[in-house]
N, C-alpha and C positions, 0 to 999 in steps of 0.2 A: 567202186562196187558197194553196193548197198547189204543192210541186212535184216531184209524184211521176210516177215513172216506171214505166209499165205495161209490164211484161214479157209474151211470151207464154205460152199457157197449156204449150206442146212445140212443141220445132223437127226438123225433121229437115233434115239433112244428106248431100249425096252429093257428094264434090269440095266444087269452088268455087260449087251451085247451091245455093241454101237455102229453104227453104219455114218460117213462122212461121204457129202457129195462136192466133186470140185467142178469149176466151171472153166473150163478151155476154150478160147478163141482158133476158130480154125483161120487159116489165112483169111479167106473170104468174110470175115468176119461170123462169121454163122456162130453157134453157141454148140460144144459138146462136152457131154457131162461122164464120168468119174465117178466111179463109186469104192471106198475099202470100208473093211468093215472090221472090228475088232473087236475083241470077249476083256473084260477088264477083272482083274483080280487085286489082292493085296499079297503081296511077298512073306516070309517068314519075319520081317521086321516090323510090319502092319505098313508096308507104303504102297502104296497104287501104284500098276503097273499096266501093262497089256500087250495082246497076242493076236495074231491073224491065226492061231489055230482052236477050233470049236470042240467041245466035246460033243457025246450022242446028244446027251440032252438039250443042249444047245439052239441044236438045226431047227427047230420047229421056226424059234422065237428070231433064226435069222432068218426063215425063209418067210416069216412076218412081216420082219423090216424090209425084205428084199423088196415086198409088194408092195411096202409103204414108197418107197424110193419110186419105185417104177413109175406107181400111177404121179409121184411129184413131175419126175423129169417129163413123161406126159405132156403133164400139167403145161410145164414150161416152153414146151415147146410145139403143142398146141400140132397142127396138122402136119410137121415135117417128123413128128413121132410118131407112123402110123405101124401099127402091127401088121401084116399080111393077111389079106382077106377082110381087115377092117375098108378096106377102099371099095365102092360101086361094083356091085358082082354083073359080068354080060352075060 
C-alpha cells in the first residue's frame, strides 16, 4: 500500500474562499469532475486552517468561483458537457 497524495486536477481562488477540482475516471474511461470548496481562516494561534462552512458574506464570492469552475469543467469536456436546451432546438 502506497501513500500517495492526490492533488487536484485546478484550484481556483478568490480571497480566503477556495474551490478544488478533482478528476475521476469513470470505468469507461470517460473523465468526471468534483468539485469542494472551502473558506480559509487563521485560528486564535495565527495558523491556517479551513472549513466547508461559508458565512453571509461569503456566498457572493463562492457563487463566483462556482461559475469559474463550471465554465472550466465545460471547458474540458467540451460537447459531453452540454446544459439542457444548449443542444439543436426542433
Amino acid at each position: 500500500m502506497t501513500n500517495q497524495t492526490t492533488m487536484p486536477t485546478k484550484e481556483f481562488r478568490i480571497g480566503v474562499i477556495k474551490a478544488a477540482i478533482w478528476l475521476h475516471r469513470r470505468p469507461d474511461g470517460s473523465p468526471r469532475f468534483n468539485t469542494t470548496f472551502e473558506r480559509l481562516y487563521k485560528d486564535g494561534r495565527d495558523t491556517w486552517r479551513s472549513t466547508h462552512g461559508f458565512q453571509h458574506a461569503d456566498l457572493p464570492v463562492v457563487a463566483e468561483i462556482s461559475a469559474r469552475v463550471h465554465e472550466w469543467i465545460r471547458e474540458q469536456m467540451g460537447s459531453a458537457c452540454r446544459e439542457p436546451g444548449d443542444g439543436p432546438r426542433e
